[in-house]
N, C-alpha and C positions, 0 to 999 in steps of 0.2 A: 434309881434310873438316871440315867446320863441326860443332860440337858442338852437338849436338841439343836443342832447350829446350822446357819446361813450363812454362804458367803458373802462380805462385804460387796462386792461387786454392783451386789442387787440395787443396795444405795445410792449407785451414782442417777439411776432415775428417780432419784426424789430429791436432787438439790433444793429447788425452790419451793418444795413442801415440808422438808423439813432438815435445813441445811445444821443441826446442833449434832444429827446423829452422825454426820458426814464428819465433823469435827471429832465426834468421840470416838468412831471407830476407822478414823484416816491411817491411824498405825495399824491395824488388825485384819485379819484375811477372812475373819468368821465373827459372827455377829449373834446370840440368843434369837433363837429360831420366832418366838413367844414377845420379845421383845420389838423385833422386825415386823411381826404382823399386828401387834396391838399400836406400833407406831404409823400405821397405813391407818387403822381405823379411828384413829386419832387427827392426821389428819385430813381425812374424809370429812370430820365432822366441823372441823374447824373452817374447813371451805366451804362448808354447806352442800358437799356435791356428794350424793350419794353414787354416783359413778366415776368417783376420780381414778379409783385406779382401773378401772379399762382407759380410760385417757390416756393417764402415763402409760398403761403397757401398751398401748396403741403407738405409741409417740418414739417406741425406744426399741431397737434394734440388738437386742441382749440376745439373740442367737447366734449374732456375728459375732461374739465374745467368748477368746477363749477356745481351747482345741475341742470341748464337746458342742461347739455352736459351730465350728471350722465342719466338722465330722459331718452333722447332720445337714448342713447345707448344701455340704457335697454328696450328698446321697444322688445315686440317680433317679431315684424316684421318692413319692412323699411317701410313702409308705415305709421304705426302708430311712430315709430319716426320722420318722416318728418311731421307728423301734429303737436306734441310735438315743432319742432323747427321751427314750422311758427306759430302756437298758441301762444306763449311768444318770440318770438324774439324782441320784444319792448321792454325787459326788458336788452338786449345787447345793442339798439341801436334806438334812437328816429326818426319821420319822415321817414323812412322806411315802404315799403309793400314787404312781404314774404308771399308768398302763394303759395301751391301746388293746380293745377287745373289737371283732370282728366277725360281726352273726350273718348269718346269709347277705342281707344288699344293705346293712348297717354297719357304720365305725363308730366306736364311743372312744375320744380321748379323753378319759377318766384321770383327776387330780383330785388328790384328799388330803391333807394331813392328819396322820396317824392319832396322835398325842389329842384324846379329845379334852384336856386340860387347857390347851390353847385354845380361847375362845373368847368374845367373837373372832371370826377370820373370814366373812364376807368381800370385804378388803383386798383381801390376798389371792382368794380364790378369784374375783374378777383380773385382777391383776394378770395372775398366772394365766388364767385363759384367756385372755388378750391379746397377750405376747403370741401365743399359743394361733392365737389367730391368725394372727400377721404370718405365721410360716404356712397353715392350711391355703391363705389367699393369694401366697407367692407361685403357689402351683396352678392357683386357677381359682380366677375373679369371680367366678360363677359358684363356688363351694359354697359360701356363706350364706347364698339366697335360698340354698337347700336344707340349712342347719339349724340347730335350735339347742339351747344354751341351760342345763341345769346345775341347780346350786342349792349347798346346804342350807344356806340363809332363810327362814321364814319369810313370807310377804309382809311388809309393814307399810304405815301410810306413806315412810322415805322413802322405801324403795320401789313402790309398787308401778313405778313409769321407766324400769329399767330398762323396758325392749325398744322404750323410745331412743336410748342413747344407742343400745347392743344392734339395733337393728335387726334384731333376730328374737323369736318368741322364746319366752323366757317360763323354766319350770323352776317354782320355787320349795324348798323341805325337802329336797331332795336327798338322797343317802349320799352321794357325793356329787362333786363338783365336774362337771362333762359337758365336751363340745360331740352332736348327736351330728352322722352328716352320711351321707350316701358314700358306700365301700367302694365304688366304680373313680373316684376321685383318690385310691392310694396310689393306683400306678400311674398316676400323672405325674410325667419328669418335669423336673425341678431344673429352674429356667440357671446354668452355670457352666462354665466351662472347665471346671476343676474334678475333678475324682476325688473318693476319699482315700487316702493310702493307708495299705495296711498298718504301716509304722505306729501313723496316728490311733491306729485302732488299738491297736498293742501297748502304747502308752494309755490308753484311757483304763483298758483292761486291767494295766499293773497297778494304777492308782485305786481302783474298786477293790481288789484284790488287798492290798493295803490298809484300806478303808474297814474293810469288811474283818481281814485282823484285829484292828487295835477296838471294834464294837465289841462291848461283854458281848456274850450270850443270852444272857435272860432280857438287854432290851430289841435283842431281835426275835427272840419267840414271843414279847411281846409284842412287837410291832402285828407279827404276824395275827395274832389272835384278835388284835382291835380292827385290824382289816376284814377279818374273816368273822366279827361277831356282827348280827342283826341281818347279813346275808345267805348264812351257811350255818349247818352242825357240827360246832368245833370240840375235835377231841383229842384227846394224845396222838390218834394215829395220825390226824390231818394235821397237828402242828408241825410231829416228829417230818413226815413226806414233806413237808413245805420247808423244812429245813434240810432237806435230804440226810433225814438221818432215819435209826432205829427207834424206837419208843424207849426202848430200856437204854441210851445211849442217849436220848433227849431227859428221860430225868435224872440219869448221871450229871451232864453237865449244867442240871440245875440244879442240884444240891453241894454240886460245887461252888454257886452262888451262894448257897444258903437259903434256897425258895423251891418249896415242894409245884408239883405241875398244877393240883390242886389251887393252891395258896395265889397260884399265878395269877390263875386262870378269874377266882372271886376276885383280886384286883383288880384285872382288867373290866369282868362286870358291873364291880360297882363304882369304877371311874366313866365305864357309856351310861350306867344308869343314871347317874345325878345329873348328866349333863341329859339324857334326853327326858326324864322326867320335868326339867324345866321349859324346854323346846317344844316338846313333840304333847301338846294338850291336849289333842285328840286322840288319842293311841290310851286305850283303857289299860288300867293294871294288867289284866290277864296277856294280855294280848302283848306289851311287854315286857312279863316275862318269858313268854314263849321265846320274841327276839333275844333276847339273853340267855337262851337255853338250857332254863329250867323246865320241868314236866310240870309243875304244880304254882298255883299261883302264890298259895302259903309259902312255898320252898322260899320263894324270890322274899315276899314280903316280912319273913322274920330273916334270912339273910341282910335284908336291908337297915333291920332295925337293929339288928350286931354290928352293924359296922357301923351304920349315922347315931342310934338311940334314936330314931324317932321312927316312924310307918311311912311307907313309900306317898301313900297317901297325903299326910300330915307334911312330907318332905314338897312334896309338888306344892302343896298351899301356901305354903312359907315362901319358896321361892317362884313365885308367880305373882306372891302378892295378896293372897286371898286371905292372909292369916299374918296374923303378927308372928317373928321369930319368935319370941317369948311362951 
C-alpha cells in the first residue's frame, strides 16, 4: 500500500509548535500523511493543551490558500463551497473521506482518515474541523450556536473539557469525525465579491484526474472498503459500483496487483479490528464481528487468531493492558 501524503502547506500553521518539521520539509510539496498527524499529537502534549489544534486551525486561514481555497470561497453559497471542498479534498490530503451528507433539516460535514494504521489522530481531526469552522461561521455567526462537534477520539480525563474550548457540545467514540448543524444554513451566501470561474474549476478537475491516474488500484478499493466497513454490508458488488466499475472487472484489476478481492477484503478487516478491539472496550466480540461482516462470531475469532496467533479476546487484554504481552 502507498504511503499516504500531505501537502507541506499544512505546516506553515505550526511554525511555533514545531518549527524542526518546517525545516525538514521546506524543500518538499508533500509530507507522510502519519507523520504530520503524529507530529500535532506530539505537540499537543508537549503544550499540555489538549485542544491546540483547534487553536491553530482556528488562528489560520488555509482556505484562502491555493486555487481549491480560491474555488470554494467563491462559491455563492456554503453549500456549493463545502461540495467544492469535499469534491477535491484528495488533492490536500491522500486516504481521507470528506463528505457532506444532507438528511431532511440535518448537514454532517464528515472528515476521517481512511488508513486506520494512523493513530492517535485526535490532533488532526480537531485541527481539520476547526478550519472547517471558520468557513461554516464566514456564512453566518449564528451556525455554530446550532452545532455540535463529533470525533473519534474516546473521552479521557485530558480531554473530557473539550466543549469548554469548541464552545459547542462535544460527542466523543464517534465513527468519524463531524461538524452536526442545521441544513437551512447551506444556502447562506458567502459574504465576496468574486465568482468561481469555470477555468478554475477545470484546473482542479485536471489535477484529480491526474491524481486519481498515478493511485494503484488496489489502494483505492481499499480506501473504499475501510470507509464502508463498521457502517454498511461490503461486498464485491458495492466496492466494484463505488468504483464504478463491473465485479468481474474489479477483480481483474486486482489480480493484476497480485490480491484476490477476498485477500483484500481480510486485510482491510483485520487492520479495523486490532485498532478497534483496543478503542472500542465496550463493543463485545459478537457484536464486532457483526461490524466487520462476518455471520458468525467463531468465523471472526479463528480469522483473528490466523492472522495475530492469539484470540481476539487474549489480543484486547494485551493491548489494554489487562495482560502482560508475554
Amino acid at each position: 500500500m502507498t504511503t499516504p501524503l500531505v501537502t507541506t502547506a499544512v505546516l506553515d500553521d505550526w511554525q511555533v509548535w514545531m518549527p524542526e518539521k518546517i525545516d525538514q520539509y521546506k524543500n518538499d510539496t508533500q509530507m507522510p500523511l502519519s507523520e504530520f498527524v503524529g507530529s500535532l499529537e506530539q505537540a499537543a502534549k508537549d503544550a499540555e493543551k489538549p485542544h491546540l489544534a483547534w487553536l491553530v486551525g482556528g488562528s489560520c486561514n488555509y482556505l484562502s490558500r491555493g486555487i481549491l481555497g480560491k474555488v470554494a470561497m467563491n462559491a455563492k453559497t456554503l453549500g456549493m463551497g463545502l461540495h467544492w471542498l469535499c469534491r477535491f479534498y484528495p488533492l490536500i490530503q491522500d486516504a481521507t473521506l470528506m463528505k457532506l451528507d444532507v438528511n431532511d433539516d440535518t448537514a454532517r460535514l464528515v472528515y476521517k482518515v481512511l488508513d486506520p494504521n494512523i493513530w492517535p489522530r485526535e490532533q488532526d481531526a480537531l485541527y481539520t474541523l476547526s478550519i472547517f469552522a471558520n468557513f461554516l461561521k464566514s456564512a453566518s455567526v449564528d451556525l455554530f450556536s446550532q452545532a455540535k462537534i463529533c470525533i473519534e477520539a474516546p473521552k479521557t480525563e485530558a480531554n473530557a473539557e473539550l466543549h469548554r474550548h469548541l464552545h459547542v457540545p462535544v460527542i466523543y467514540s464517534s465513527s468519524v469525525n463531524e461538524i452536526i448543524f442545521p441544513a437551512k444554513f447551506l444556502a447562506k451566501p458567502l459574504n465576496h465579491e468574486n465568482i468561481t470561474s469555470q477555468s478554475e474549476i477545470a484546473e482542479l478537475l485536471k489535477r484529480y484526474s491526474q491524481k486519481n491516474r498515478k493511485m494503484l488500484f488496489i489502494d483505492r478499493a481499499k480506501y473504499v472498503i475501510y470507509n464502508a466497513l463498521l457502517e454498511t454490508d461490503v461486498n464485491q458488488g458495492f466496492v466494484a459500483n463505488e468504483l464504478c466499475l463491473s465485479t468481474r472487472t474489479l477483480r481483474r484489476k486486482l489480480m493484476a496487483e497480485g490480491k484476490s478481492y477476498q485477500s483484500l477484503l481480510d486485510d482491510c478487516r483485520m487492520d479495523l479490528a486490532s485498532r478497534e478491539l483496543t478503542l472500542a472496550k465496550n463493543v463485545s466480540l459478537a457484536q464486532m464481528a457483526l461490524k466487520l461482516g462476518y455471520s458468525e462470531h467463531s468465523t471472526f475469532s479463528r480469522a483473528f487468531l490466523r492472522w495475530f496467533g492469539v484470540s481476539p479476546r487474549t489480543y484486547r487484554k494485551m493491548m489494554t493492558g489487562m495482560v502482560s504481552a508475554s
